[in-house]
DOSETOR-835125 format. One record per residue: residue number from 0; residue in one letter; x, y, z of N, C-alpha, C in turn. Coordinates in steps of 0.001 Angstrom, whole numbers, plus 500000, padded with zeros to 6 digits. Atoms other than C-alpha are relative to their C-alpha. Layout:
{NUM A {X Y Z} {X Y Z} {X Y Z}},
...
//
This chain:
{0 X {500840 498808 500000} {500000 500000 500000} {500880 501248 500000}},
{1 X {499176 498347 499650} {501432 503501 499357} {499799 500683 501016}},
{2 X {500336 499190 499531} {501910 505682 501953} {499586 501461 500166}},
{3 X {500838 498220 499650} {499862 508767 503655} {501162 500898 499460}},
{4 X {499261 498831 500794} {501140 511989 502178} {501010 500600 501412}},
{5 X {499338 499529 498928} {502628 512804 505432} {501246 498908 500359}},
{6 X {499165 501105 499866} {504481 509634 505854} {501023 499891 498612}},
{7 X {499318 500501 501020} {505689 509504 502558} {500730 501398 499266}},
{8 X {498714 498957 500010} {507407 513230 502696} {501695 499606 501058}},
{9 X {498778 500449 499362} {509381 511379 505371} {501374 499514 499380}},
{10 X {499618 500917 500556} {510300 508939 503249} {500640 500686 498646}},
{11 X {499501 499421 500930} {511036 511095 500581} {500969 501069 500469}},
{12 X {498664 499136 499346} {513158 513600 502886} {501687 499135 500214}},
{13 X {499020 501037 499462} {515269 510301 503922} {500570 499293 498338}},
{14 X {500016 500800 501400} {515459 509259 500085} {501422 501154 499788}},
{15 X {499582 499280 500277} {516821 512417 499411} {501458 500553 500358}},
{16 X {498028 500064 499256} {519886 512850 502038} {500529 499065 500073}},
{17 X {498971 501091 500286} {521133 509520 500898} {499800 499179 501105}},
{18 X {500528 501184 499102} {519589 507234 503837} {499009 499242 499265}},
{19 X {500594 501443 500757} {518450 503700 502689} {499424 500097 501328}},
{20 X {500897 500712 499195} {515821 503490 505560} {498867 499914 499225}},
{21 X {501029 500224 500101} {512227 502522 505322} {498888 500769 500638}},
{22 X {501011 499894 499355} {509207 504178 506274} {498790 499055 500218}},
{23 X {501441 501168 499737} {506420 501464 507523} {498768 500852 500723}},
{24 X {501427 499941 499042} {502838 502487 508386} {499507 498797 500089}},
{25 X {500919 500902 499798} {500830 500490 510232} {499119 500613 500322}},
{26 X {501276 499680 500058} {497513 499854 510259} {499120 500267 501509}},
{27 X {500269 499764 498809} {497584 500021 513952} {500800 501081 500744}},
{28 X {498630 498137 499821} {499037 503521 516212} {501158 499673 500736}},
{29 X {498533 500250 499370} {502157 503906 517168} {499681 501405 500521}},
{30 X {499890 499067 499154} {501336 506937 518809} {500914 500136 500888}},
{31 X {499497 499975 498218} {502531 506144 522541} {501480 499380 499378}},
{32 X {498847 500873 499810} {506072 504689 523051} {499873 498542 500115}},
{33 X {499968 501283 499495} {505048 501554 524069} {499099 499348 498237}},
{34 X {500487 500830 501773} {502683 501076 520677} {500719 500142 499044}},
{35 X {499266 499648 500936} {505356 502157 518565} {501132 498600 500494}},
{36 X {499334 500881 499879} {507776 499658 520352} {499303 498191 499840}},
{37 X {500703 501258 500874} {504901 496973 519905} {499874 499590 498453}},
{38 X {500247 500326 501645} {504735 497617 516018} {501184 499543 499332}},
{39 X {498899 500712 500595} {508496 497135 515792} {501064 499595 500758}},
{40 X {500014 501344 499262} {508994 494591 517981} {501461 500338 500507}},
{41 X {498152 499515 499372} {512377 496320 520031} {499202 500511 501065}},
{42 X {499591 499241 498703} {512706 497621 523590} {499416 501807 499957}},
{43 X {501060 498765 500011} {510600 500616 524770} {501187 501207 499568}},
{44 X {499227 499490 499820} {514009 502536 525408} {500648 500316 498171}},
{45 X {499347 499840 501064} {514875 502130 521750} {498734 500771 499127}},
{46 X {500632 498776 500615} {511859 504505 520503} {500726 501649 500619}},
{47 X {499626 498953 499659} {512543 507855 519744} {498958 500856 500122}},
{48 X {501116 499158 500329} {510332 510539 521068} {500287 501364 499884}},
{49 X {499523 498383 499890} {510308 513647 520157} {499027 501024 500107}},
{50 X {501045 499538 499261} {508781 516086 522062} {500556 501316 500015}},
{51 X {499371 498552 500535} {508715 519923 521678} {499325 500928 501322}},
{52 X {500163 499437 498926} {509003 522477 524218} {500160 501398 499619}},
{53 X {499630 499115 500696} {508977 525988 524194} {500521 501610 500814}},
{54 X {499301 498882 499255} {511166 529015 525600} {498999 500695 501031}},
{55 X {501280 499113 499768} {508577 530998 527987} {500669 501484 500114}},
{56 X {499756 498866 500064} {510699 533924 527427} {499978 500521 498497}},
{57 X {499761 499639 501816} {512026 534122 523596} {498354 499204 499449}},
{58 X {501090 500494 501048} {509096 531507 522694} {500573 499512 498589}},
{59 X {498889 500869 501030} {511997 529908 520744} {499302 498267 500119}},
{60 X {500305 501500 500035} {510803 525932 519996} {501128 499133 499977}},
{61 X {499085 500913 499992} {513003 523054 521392} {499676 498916 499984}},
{62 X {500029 501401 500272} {513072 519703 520246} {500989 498669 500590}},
{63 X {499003 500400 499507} {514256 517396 522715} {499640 498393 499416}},
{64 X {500024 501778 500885} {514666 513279 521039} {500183 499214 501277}},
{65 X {500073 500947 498707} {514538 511023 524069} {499313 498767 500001}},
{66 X {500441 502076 500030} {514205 506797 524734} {499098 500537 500365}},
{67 X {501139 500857 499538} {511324 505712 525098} {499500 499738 501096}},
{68 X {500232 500171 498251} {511964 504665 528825} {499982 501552 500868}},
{69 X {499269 498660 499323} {513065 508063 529670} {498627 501542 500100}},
{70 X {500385 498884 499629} {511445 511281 531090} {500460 501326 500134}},
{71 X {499237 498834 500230} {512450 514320 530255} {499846 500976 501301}},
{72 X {499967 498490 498892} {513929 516954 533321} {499856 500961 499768}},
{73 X {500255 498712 500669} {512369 519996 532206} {500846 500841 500441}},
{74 X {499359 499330 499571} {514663 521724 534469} {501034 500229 499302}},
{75 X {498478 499816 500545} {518075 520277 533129} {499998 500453 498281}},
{76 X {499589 499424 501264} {516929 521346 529624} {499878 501017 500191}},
{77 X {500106 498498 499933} {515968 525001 530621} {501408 500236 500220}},
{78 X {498554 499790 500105} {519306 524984 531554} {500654 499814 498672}},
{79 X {499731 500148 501644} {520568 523893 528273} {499963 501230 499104}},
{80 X {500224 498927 501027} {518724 526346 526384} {499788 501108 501002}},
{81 X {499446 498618 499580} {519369 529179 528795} {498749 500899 500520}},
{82 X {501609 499531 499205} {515631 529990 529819} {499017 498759 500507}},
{83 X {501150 501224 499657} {512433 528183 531452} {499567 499597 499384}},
{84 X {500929 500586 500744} {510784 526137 529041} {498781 499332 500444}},
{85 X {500831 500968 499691} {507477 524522 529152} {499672 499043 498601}},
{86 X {500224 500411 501854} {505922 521874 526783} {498874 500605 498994}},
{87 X {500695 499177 501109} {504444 523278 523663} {498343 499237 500003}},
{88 X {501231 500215 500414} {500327 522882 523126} {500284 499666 498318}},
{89 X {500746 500624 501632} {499160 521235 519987} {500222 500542 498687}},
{90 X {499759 498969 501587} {498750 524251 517653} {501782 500159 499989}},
{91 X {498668 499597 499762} {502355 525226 518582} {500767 498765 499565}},
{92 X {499279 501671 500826} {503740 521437 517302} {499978 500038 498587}},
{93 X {500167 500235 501266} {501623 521307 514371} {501017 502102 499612}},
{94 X {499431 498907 500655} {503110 525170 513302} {501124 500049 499844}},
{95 X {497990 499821 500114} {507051 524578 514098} {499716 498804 499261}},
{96 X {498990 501697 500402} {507224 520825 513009} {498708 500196 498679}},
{97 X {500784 500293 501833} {503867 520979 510092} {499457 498186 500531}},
{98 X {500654 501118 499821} {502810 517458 512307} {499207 500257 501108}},
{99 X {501007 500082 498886} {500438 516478 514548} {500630 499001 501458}},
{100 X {499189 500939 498683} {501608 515028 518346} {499215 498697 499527}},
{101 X {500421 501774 499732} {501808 511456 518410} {500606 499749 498607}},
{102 X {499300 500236 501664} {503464 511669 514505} {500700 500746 500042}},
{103 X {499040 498708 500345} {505868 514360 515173} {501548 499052 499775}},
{104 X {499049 500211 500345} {509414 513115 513493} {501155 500621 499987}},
{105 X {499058 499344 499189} {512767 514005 514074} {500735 501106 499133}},
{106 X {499713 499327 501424} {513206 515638 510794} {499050 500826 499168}},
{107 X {501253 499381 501011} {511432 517379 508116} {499280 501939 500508}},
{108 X {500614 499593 499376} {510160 519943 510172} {499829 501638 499160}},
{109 X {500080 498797 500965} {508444 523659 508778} {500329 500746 500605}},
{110 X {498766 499554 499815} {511197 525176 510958} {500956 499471 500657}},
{111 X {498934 500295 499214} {514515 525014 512597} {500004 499851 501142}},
{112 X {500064 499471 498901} {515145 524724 516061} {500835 499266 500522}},
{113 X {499548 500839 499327} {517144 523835 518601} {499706 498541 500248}},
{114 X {500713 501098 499375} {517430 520137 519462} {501227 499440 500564}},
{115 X {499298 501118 499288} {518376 517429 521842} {499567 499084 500019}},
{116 X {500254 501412 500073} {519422 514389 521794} {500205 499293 501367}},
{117 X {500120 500868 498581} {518810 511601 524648} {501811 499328 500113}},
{118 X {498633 500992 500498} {522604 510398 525010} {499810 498000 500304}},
{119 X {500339 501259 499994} {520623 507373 526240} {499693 499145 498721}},
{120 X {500480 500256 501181} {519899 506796 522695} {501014 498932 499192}},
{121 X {498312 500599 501060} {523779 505611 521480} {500076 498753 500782}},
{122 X {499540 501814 499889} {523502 501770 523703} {499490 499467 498871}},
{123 X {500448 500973 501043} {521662 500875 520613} {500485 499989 498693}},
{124 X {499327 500250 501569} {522622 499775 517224} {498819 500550 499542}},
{125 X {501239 499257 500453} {518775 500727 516057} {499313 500690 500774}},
{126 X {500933 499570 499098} {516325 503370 517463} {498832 500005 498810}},
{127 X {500951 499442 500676} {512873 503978 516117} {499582 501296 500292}},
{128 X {500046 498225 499646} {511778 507412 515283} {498290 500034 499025}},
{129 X {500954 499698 499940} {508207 508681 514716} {500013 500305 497860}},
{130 X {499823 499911 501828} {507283 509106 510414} {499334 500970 499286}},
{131 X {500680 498972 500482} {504979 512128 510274} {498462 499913 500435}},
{132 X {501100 500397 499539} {501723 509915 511440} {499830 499541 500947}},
{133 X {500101 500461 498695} {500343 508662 514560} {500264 498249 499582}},
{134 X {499988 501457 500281} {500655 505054 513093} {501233 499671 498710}},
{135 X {498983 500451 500620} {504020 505327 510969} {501651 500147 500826}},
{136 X {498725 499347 499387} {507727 505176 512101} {501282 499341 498847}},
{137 X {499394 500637 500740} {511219 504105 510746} {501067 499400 500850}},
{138 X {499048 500750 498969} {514180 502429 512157} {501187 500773 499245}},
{139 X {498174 499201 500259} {517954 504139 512047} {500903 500164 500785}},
{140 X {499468 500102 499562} {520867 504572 513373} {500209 501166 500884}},
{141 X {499788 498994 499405} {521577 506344 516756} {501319 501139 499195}},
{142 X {498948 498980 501140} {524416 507985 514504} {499505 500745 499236}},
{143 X {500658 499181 501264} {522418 508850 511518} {499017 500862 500811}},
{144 X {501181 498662 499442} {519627 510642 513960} {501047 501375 500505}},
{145 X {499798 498383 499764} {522248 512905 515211} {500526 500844 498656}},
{146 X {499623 499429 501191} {523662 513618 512089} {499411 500799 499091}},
{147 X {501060 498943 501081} {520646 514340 510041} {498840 501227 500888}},
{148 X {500710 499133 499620} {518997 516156 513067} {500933 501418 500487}},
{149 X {499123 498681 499733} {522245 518222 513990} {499790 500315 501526}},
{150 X {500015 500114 498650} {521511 517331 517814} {501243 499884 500967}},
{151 X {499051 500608 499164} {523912 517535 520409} {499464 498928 501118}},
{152 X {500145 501270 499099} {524124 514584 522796} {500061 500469 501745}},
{153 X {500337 498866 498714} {522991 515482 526122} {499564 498930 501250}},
{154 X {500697 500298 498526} {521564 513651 529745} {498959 500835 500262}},
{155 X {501397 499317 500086} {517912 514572 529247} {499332 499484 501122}},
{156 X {500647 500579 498499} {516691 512874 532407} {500429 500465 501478}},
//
């Protein structure tokens, strides 16, 4: 089956910078961490989520990438990015990234922004990362995510 138009800009962003991955939708959600690690059958810790937060001073958008198992210290990233952050509402996702939560991907996005990466992310040879839909993702290398997201490696917990 071809994929959703949203899934299949992924797939065509990843075509494009010379990564041989796959985008898979399923017909069931991968929303949560745990249904995304049920659809491709790996360790909760090896989804990537990415979750967007946002300056409450500048109102700058940060994108922090974090396992699966893991909980993000809102504190130790305000530190990071140098003000208080909270996490971003809905409209504020879909307008920086152009997705909807629960499909937001680590790439693609309809702007720039700061991001971080989980350094919990590098015990694995594969992570999964979110594909644009609540029910698509892909599999890649903790290497290639920082590379193509331009993340530094960080202790997000």
């Amino acid at each position: 089956m071809p994929l959703s138009t949203s899934a299949q800009k992924i797939q065509d962003l990843l075509n494009s910078i010379g990564l041989n991955y796959t985008v898979i939708e399923h017909a069931e959600s991968t929303r949560t961490a745990q249904e995304a690690a049920d659809r491709a059958g790996c360790e909760l810790g090896q989804i990537v989520k990415s979750l967007i937060f946002r300056g409450k001073v500048s109102g700058k958008p940060i994108l922090v990438l974090t396992s699966g198992s893991n909980r993000v210290d809102e504190k130790r990233i305000s530190g990071y990015a140098g003000e208080t952050i909270s996490r971003a509402d809905a409209d504020f996702v879909r307008a920086i990234t152009g997705y909807a939560i629960g499909g937001v991907p680590p790439i693609g996005h309809a702007e720039k922004m700061e991001t971080y990466l989980d350094e919990d992310l590098q015990q694995y040879l594969v992570v999964w990362a979110a594909a644009g839909t609540p029910n698509a993702i892909f599999e890649l290398t903790p290497t290639d995510l920082q590379k193509i997201t331009g993340g530094t490696n960080l202790r997000v917990k």
